[in-house]
N, C-alpha and C positions, 0 to 999 in steps of 0.2 A: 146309561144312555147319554149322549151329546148332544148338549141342549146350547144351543148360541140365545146369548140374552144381546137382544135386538140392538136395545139403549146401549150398552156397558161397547158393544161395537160399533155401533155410529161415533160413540165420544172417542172411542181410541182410533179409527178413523181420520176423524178430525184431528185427533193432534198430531195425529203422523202427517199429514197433507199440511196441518199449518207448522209445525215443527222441519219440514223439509223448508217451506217458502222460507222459512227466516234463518234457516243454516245457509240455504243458498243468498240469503238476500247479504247474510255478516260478511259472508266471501267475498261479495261485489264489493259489499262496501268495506270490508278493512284490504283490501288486494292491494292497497301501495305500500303494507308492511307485511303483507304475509306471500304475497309473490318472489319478493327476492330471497324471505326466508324458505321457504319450501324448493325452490331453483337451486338456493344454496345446501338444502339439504340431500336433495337428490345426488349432485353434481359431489359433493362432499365425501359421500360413499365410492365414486368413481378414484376420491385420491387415496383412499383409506390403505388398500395394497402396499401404495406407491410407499406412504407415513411410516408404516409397518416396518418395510424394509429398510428404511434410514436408518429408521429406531435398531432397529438387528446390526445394524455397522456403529454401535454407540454412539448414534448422534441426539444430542439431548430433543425431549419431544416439542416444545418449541420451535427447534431449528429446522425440526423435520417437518412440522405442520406450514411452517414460513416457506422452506422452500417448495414443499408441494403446491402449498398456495399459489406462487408463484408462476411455476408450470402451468399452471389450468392458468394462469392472467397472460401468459407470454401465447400458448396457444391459442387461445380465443383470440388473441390480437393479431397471430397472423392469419388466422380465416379469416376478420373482418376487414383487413389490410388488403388482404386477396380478393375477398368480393366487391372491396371500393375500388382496387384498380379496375377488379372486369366492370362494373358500374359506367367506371369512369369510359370505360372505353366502350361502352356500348350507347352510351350519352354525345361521344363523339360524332358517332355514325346517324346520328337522330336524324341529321336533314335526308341523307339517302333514304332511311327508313319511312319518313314522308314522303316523298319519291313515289317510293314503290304502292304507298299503299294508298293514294291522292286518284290513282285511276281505279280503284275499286268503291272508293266513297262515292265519285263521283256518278259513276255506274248505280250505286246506292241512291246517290237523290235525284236523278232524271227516274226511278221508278217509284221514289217516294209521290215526286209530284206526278207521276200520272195516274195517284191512287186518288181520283178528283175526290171522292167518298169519305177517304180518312182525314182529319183534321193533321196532319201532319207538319210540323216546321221544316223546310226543306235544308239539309246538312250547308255548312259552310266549311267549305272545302278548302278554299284560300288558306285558312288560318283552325289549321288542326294540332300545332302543338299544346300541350298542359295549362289550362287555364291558370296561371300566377299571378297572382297579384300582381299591378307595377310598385316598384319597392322608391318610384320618385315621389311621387303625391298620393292625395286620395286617400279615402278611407282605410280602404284594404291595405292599400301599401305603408300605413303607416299600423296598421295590428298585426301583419304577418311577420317582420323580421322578433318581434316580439316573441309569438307564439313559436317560432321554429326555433329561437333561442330556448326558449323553457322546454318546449319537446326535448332540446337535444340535454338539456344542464338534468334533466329528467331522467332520461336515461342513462348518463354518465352517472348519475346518482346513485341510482339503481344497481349499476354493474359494478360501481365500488361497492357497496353495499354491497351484493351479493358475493364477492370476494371475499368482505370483512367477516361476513358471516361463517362461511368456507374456512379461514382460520381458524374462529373459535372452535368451533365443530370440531378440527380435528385435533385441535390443542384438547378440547376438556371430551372428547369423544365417550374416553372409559367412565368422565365423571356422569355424564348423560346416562349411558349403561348402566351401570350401578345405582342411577335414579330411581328407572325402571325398573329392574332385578328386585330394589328397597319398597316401590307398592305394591308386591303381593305376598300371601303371607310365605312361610319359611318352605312347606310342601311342595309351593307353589313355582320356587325358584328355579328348579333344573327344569321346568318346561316352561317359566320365559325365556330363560336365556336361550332356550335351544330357538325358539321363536326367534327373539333378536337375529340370533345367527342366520335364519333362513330367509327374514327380509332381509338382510343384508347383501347375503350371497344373491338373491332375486333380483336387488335394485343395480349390484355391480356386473351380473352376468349380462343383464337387461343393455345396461349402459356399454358397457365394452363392447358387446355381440355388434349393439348397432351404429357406434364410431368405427368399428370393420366395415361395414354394411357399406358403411356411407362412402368410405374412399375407395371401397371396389364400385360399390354405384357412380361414384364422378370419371372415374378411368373408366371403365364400359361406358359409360352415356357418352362421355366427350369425343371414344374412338368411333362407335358410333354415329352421334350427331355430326364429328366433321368428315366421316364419309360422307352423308346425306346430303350436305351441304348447307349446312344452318350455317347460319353467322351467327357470331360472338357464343361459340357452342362450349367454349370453358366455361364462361360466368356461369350459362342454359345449365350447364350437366354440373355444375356447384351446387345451385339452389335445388334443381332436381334431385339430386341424392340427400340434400338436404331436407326437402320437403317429404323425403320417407319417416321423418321423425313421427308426422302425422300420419296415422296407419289409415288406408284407404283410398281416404280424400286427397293425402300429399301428392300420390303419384297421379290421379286427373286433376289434379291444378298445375303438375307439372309441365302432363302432354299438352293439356289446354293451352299452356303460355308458347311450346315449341310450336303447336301447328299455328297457333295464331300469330307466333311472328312469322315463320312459313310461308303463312297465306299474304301477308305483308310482303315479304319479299319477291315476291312473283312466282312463289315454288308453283310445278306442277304436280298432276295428280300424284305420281312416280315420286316425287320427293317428298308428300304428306305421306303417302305408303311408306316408303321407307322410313319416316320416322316413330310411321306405327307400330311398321314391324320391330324397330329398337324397342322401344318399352315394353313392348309383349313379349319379349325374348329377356331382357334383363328382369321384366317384373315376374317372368316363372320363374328366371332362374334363384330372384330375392325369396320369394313367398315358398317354391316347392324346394329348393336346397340349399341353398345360402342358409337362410333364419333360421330354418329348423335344427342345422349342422353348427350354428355359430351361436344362435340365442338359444338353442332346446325349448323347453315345454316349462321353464321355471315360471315366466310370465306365466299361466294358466288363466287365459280369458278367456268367454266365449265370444266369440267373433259380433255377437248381439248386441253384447253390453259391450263390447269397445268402440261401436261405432254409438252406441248412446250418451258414455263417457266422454268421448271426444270431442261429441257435441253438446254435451253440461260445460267441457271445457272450455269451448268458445265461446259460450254462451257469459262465463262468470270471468273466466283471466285473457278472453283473446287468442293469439297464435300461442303465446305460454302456454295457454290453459290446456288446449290440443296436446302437447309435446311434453307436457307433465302426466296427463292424462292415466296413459298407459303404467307407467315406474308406479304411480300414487296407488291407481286402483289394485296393482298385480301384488303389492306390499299389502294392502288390507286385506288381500284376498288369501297371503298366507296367515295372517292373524287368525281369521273365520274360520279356514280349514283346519286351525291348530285348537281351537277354542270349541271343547266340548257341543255347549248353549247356543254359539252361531255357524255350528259345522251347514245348518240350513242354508246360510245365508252365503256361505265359501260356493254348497254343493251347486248353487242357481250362478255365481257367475261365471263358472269353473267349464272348460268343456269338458267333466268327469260324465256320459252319459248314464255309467250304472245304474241300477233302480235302487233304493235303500233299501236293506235285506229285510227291514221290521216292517217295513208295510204289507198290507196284506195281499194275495193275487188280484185281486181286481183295479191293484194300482197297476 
């Protein structure tokens, strides 16, 4: 008979629940050395192919790790090159954009104050651009060029870093490999390695599927969008396919930002329409035949725990956290499924619906 001893499970219980707070709390608090490393480790397996195949044309592995490296630094620099010009040019346009959207505020606070009942501050319409600091005097204006100095030497920190790391990784990749392969015993070996091999294949299929994704999302959203008539609808349908990286949420942060400049620019009803109708059409075509035909079933989530994970991720790394999210979880999750002791823990976040054959009927 199954007897639960009350005590012996409150205490385990409790360390799982206090054992989670303090995994989650290490992560917050060491994330300015373990965010670029795990970025870099993701991202690392996306050049791994590329390493391979140098190394197949006798190029010593070094050379081949450096210039893969490279590639991922020259790439990355022309997306953010591309999204600072669109940036730039939609910063241009800021006064029209005040313009357009100066007679809807104001429509906004002649009803704010005839709400005589609500304690409301009435909008100031005059002066609706980005509250900045003045960068001549003043408190503010004497901490702010400070602070966006160290944001920016921060992130430029960061993105070397995570390149430098990108190097090692594929310079000593097999030494890594054969770490792993060395903790477990000898029995043991031809089913990590087969493991190794299947997060790997998961994190590069994951990765590739959805850098396709993304450039057929910017080319549909953009033909789209400047049918519609958005303005500055390259940068719009950049970030937009971008923001697929975040499963769910990416694509209504993305509509959100089009109708809301939209409603900014005078559009009518017919031109919110039409840009509803674009993402409803591009998001079946992502979710029902694109992802499935491009990324397959290797990620194996269920749709449950990805939107849970993605929001542990923003909760502990930010938008990173989001966009690691997915690769991190779908890699643990071939571990679990491969590992006798946690097949439990694969089966729960897996969309596998079977029932386990050893359970009895009345599971």
């Amino acid at each position: 008979m199954f007897v639960l001893n009350r005590k012996s499970l409150l205490f385990n219980f409790a360390l799982l629940i206090l054992g989670t707070y303090f995994f989650f709390l290490g992560l917050i608090q060491a994330q300015v050395f373990l965010k670029p490393l795990v970025t870099a480790l993701i991202f690392s397996l996306l050049a791994v192919p590329l390493a391979n195949k140098l190394e197949s044309w006798k190029i010593p592995r070094i050379y081949s790790s450096l210039i893969s490296t490279l590639l991922l630094l020259v790439a990355s620099l022309g997306f953010f090159s591309l999204v600072s010009l669109q940036v730039k040019g939609f910063l241009d346009n800021w006064d029209n954009l005040v313009k357009s959207i100066r007679p809807m505020l104001e429509s906004l606070n002649e009803f704010l104050i005839r709400q005589q009942t609500l304690e409301i501050e009435p909008l100031d319409t005059q002066n609706i651009r980005p509250k900045i600091p003045d960068l001549s005097d003043g408190e503010g204006g004497e901490q702010f060029p400070f602070s966006f100095v160290n944001y920016a030497l921060g992130f430029i920190l960061d993105y070397l870093l995570t390149m430098v790391y990108i190097f090692f990784l594929l310079h000593y990749r097999r030494k890594f490999k054969e770490f792993i392969i060395r903790l477990f015993p000898g029995e043991k070996k031809e089913e990590v390695t087969a493991i190794v091999r299947k997060t790997t294949a998961v994190a590069q299929q994951y990765l590739y599927g959805k850098f396709l994704l993304i450039i057929f999302l910017a080319l549909v959203y953009a033909g789209g969008l400047g049918i519609s008539g958005v303005r500055n609808y390259i940068l719009i349908s950049i970030l937009a396919a971008v923001f697929s990286l975040i499963p769910y949420f990416g694509n209504l942060i993305a509509l959100g930002l089009v109708l809301a400049l939209r409603i900014a620019a005078g559009g009518d009803m017919a031109g919110l329409f039409a840009v509803i109708v674009v993402f409803s059409v591009v998001q079946f075509i992502e979710t029902y035949i694109l992802e499935p035909y491009v990324i397959g079933d290797q990620v194996d989530i269920h749709p449950f725990f990805i939107i849970v994970t993605v929001i542990l991720g923003n909760m502990v790394w930010g938008v990173m956290g989001m966009i690691l999210a997915v690769p991190v979880v779908g890699i643990i999750n071939v571990v679990l499924r491969n590992v006798s002791s946690l097949e439990a823990f694969g089966f729960l976040l897996s969309n596998d619906s079977k029932p386990i054959k050893r359970l009895g009927p009345g599971y």
